[in-house]
C-alpha positions in Angstrom: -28.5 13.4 -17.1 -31.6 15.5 -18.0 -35.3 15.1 -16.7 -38.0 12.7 -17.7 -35.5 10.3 -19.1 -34.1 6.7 -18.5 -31.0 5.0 -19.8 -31.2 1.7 -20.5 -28.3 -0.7 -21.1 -29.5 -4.4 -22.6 -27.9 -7.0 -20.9 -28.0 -9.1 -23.9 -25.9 -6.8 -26.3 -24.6 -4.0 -24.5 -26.8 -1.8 -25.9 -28.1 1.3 -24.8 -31.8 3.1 -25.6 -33.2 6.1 -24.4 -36.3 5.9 -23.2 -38.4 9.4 -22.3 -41.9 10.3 -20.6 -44.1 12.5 -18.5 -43.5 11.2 -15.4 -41.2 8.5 -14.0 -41.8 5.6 -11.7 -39.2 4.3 -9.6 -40.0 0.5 -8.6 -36.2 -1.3 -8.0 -37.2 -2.9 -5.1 -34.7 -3.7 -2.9 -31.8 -6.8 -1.6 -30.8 -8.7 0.7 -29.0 -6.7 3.4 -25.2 -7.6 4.0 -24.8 -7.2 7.9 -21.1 -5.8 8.8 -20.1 -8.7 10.5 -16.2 -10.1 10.8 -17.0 -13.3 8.5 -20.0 -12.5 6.7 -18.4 -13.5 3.5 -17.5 -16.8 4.5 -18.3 -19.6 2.0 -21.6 -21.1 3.5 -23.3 -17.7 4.6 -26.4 -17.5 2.8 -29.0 -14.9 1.9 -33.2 -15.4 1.8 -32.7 -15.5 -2.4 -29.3 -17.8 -2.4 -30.4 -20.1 -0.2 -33.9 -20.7 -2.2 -31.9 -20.8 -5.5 -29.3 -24.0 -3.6 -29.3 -27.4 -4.5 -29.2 -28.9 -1.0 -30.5 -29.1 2.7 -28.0 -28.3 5.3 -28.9 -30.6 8.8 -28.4 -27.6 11.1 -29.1 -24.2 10.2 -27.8 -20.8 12.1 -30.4 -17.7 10.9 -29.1 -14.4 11.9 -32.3 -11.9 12.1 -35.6 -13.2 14.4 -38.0 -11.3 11.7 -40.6 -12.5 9.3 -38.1 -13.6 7.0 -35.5 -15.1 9.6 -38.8 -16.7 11.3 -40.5 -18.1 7.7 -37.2 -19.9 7.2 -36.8 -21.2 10.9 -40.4 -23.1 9.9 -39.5 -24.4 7.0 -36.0 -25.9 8.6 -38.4 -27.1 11.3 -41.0 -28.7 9.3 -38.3 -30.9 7.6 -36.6 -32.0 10.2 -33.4 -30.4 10.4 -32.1 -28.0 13.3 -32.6 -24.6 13.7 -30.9 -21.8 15.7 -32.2 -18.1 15.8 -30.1 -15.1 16.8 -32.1 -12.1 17.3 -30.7 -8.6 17.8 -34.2 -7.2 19.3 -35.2 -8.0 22.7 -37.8 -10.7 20.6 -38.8 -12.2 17.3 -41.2 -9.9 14.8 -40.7 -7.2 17.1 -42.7 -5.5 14.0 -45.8 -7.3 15.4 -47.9 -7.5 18.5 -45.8 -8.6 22.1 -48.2 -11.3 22.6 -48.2 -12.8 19.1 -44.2 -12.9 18.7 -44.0 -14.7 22.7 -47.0 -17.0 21.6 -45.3 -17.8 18.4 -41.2 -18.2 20.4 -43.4 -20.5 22.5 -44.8 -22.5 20.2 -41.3 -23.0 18.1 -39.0 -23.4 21.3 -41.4 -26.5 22.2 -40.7 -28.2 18.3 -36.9 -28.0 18.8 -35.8 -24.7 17.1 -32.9 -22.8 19.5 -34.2 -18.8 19.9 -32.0 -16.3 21.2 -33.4 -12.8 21.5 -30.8 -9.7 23.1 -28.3 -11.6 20.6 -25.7 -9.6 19.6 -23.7 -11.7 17.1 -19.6 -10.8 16.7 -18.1 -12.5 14.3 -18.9 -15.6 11.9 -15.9 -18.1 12.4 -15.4 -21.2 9.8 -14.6 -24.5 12.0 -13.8 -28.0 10.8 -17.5 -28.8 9.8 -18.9 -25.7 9.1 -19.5 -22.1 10.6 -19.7 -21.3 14.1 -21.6 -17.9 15.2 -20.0 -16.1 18.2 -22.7 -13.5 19.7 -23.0 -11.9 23.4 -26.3 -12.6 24.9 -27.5 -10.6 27.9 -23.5 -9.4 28.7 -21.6 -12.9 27.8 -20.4 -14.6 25.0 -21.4 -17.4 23.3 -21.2 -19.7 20.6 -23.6 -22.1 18.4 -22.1 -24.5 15.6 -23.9 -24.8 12.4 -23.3 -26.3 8.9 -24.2 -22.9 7.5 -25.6 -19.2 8.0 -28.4 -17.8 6.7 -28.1 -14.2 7.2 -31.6 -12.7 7.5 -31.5 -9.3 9.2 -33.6 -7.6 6.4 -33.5 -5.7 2.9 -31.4 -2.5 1.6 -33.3 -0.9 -1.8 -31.7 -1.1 -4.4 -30.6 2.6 -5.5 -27.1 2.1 -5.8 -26.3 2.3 -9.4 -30.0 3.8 -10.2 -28.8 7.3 -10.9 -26.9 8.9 -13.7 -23.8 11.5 -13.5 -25.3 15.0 -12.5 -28.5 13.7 -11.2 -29.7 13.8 -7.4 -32.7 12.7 -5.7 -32.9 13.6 -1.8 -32.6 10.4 0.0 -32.7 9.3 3.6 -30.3 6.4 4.8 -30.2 4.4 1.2 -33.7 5.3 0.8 -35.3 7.8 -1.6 -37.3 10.8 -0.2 -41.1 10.5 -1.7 -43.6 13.5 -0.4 -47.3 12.1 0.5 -48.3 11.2 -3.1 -45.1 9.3 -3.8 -43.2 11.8 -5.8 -39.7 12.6 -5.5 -37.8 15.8 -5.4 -37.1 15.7 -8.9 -40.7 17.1 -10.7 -42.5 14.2 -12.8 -40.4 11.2 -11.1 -42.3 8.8 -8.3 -41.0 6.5 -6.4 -42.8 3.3 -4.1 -42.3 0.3 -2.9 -39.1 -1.5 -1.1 -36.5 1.9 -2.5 -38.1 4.1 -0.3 -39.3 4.7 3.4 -42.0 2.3 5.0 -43.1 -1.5 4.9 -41.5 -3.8 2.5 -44.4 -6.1 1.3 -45.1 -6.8 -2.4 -48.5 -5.9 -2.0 -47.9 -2.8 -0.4 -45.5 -2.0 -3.1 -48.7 -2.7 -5.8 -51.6 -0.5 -4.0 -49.0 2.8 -4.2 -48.2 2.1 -7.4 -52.2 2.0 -8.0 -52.3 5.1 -5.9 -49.5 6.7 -8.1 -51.7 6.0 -11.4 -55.1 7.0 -10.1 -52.9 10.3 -8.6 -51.7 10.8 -12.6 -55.2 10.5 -13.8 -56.6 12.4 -11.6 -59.6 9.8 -11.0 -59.2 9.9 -6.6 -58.1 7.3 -4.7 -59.8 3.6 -4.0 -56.9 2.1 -1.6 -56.5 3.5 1.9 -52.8 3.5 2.2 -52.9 3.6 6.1 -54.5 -0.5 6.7 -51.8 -3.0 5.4 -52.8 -6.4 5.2 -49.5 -8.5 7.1 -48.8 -12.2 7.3 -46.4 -14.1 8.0 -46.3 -18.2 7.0 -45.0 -19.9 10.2 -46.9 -22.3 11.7 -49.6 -21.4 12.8 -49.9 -18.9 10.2 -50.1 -15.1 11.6 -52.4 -11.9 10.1 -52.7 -8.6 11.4 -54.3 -5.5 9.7 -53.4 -1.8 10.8 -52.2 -0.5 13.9 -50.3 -2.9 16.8 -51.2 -1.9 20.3 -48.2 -0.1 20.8 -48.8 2.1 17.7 -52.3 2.5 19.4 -50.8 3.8 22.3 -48.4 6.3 20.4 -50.7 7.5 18.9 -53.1 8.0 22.0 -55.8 5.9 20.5 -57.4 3.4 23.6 
């Protein structure tokens, strides 16, 4: 309701304090993304955090999303033995990364069993006598894979929902908030990083603008180059990239 200040409610007792500075840094991260799929709040759809959070191992698994989470969680089904089917909307998996490393990698995990569709367009979620069933259209025709259960993996939304007060705006793109090129928002004295605004959604990413955000504050200069990201992702073999793909490369009109 005014500038520089936070309201916040304790979960414990209901109580609220008022908490006020010089500047403000936004860091809610973000959550899984709810896909708007007929059936996608079937019992037996999971997300990346419910599924970790469960109790038990389902025999066959149906992932929705070919990315670095879908694909981390397609190992892991692998490695203990149970079966695994990938529906990818993207014409192939970790289309974030190199061609050659995401056909490598489809390689690799087609030959130990797991099921990867890429073009996969999936319809509707459908609950059958034994579990879920996942009707998609692949390449102009419609099909349909039987699972125990769904994971659905098709990425993260920030979480910005219920971050703002009555009266008071931020500009913000698609769900996202707008940050100019030292992370602060349109509202003077309030940054934002990480997952809640624009650009790649790794922890550590997330930690060297918030360094970049403090060292901005104290006026010291910078010691992190923002523009090389460290990336890996834990499938098996393990995969690690730093800065641009080729096809950013090429974009950019770098040989």
């Amino acid at each position: 309701t005014e500038e520089n200040c936070v309201m916040v409610t304790s979960e414990a007792d209901g109580q609220t304090s008022r908490l006020t500075a010089r500047h403000i840094l936004i860091a809610a991260g973000s959550e899984p993304a709810m896909l708007p799929i007929p059936g996608i709040s079937s019992p037996g759809v999971e997300n990346s955090t419910s599924l970790l959070s469960g109790e038990r191992l389902y025999d066959h698994l149906i992932i929705i999303g070919g990315g670095v989470i879908g694909m981390e969680f397609a190992q892991f089904y692998s490695d203990l033995g149970k079966k695994v089917t990938v529906l990818e909307a993207m014409d192939r998996i970790l289309p974030g990364m190199d061609k050659e490393i995401s056909q490598n990698l489809k390689m690799i995990l087609k030959k130990r069993g797991i099921k990867i569709y890429t073009g996969a367009t999936v319809k509707r979620i459908e609950e059958t006598k034994h579990g879920l069933a996942c009707v998609f259209e692949e390449k102009g025709e419609e099909k349909r894979e039987e699972a125990d259960y769904v994971l659905s993996a098709a990425g993260r939304v920030p979480e910005t929902e219920k971050l703002l007060g009555p009266g008071t705006e931020l500009a913000m793109e698609r769900g996202r908030i707008v940050v100019d090129s030292n992370f602060e928002t349109s509202m003077e004295g309030v940054y934002a990083i990480g997952d809640v605004i624009k650009g790649i959604q790794l922890a550590h990413v997330a930690s060297a603008q918030g360094v970049w955000v403090a060292e901005h504050l104290a006026g010291t200069g910078h010691s992190i180059d923002l523009s090389i990201v460290p990336n890996c992702v834990y499938t098996s073999p393990e995969i690690a990239s730093v800065g641009l793909t080729e096809d950013e490369a090429a974009q950019a009109g770098i040989p």
